[in-house]
C-alpha positions as CSV (number, residue, x, y, z in Angstrom):
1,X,-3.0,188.8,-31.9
2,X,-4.6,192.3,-30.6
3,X,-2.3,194.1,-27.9
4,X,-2.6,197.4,-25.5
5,X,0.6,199.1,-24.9
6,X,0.8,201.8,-22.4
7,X,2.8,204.5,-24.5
8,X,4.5,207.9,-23.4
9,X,1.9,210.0,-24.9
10,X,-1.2,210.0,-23.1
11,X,-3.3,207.6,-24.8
12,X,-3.6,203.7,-25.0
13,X,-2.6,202.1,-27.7
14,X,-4.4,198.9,-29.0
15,X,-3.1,197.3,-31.9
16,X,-5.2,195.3,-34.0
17,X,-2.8,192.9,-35.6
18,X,-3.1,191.2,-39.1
19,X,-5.9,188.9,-38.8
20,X,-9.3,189.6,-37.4
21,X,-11.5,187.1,-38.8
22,X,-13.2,184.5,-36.3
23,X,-9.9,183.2,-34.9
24,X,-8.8,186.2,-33.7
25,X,-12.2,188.2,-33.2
26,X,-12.9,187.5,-29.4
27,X,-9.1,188.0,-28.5
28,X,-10.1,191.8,-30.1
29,X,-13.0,192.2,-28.4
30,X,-11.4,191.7,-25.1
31,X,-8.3,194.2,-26.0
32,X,-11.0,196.6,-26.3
33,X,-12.9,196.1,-23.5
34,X,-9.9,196.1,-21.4
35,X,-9.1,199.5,-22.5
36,X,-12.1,200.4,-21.4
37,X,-10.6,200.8,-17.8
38,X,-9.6,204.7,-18.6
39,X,-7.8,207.0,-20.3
40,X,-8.2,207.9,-24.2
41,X,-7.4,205.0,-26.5
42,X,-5.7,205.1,-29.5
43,X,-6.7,202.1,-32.4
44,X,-3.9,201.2,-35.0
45,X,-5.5,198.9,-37.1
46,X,-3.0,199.4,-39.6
47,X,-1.5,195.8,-39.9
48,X,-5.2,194.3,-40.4
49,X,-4.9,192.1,-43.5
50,X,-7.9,189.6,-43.5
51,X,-10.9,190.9,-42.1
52,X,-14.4,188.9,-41.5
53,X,-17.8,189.6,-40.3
54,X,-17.1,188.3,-36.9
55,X,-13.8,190.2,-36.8
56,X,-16.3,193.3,-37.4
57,X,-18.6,192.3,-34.8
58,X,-16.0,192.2,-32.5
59,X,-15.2,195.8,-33.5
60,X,-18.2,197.2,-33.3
61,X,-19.3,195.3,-29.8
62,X,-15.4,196.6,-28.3
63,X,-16.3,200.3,-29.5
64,X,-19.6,200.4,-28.2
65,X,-18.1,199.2,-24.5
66,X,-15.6,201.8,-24.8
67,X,-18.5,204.5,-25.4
68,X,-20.4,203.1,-22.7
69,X,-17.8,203.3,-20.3
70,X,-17.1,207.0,-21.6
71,X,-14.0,206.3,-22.6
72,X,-12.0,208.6,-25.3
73,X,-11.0,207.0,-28.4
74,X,-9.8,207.5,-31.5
75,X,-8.4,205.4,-34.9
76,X,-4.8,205.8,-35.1
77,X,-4.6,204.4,-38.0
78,X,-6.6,202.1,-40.6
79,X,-5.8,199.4,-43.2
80,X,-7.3,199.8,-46.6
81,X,-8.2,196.4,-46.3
82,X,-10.3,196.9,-42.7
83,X,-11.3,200.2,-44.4
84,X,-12.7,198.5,-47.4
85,X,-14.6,195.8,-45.4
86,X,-16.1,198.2,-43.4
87,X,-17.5,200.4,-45.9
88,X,-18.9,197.4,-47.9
89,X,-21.0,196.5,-44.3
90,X,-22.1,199.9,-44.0
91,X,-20.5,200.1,-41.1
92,X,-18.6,203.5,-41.6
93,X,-21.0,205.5,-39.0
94,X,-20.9,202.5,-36.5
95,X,-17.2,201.8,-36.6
96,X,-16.9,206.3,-37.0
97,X,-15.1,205.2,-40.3
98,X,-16.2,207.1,-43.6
């Protein structure tokens, strides 16, 4: 399950969890649009293990309200498995993931 955690450094960090296929996809949009409240944000989407076009979606939709609120963010850090699914989307420039 998707969590923000208010760290000691300056930015927000949401953590993307294991599984962001369907199941899990709306619980990841919402982490990221809650972030999108202030401050920089900070993605770890290291732990992302299964990975599905909704689960993308939900990235994609989250990261576009966090650049419409003109919010900072950045990827902490990425699965090879999240990496992998996005690049066969073609969602690397979408997701700023190349």
């Amino acid at each position: 399950m998707p969590r923000a955690n208010r760290s000691n450094a300056e930015a927000r960090l949401v953590a993307l969890g294991e599984d962001l296929r369907v199941a899990h996809a709306a619980a990841a949009f919402e982490t990221l649009a809650a972030a999108a409240n202030g401050g920089i944000v900070a993605i770890d989407a290291s732990q992302v293990a299964r990975v599905d076009a909704a689960g993308l979606q939900a990235l994609v939709a989250g990261l576009a309200r966090l650049r419409a609120a003109g919010i900072q963010w950045r990827w902490q850090e990425v699965s090879a498995t999240l990496s992998t699914a996005v690049g066969l989307a073609g969602l690397g420039a979408a997701l700023a993931l190349k």
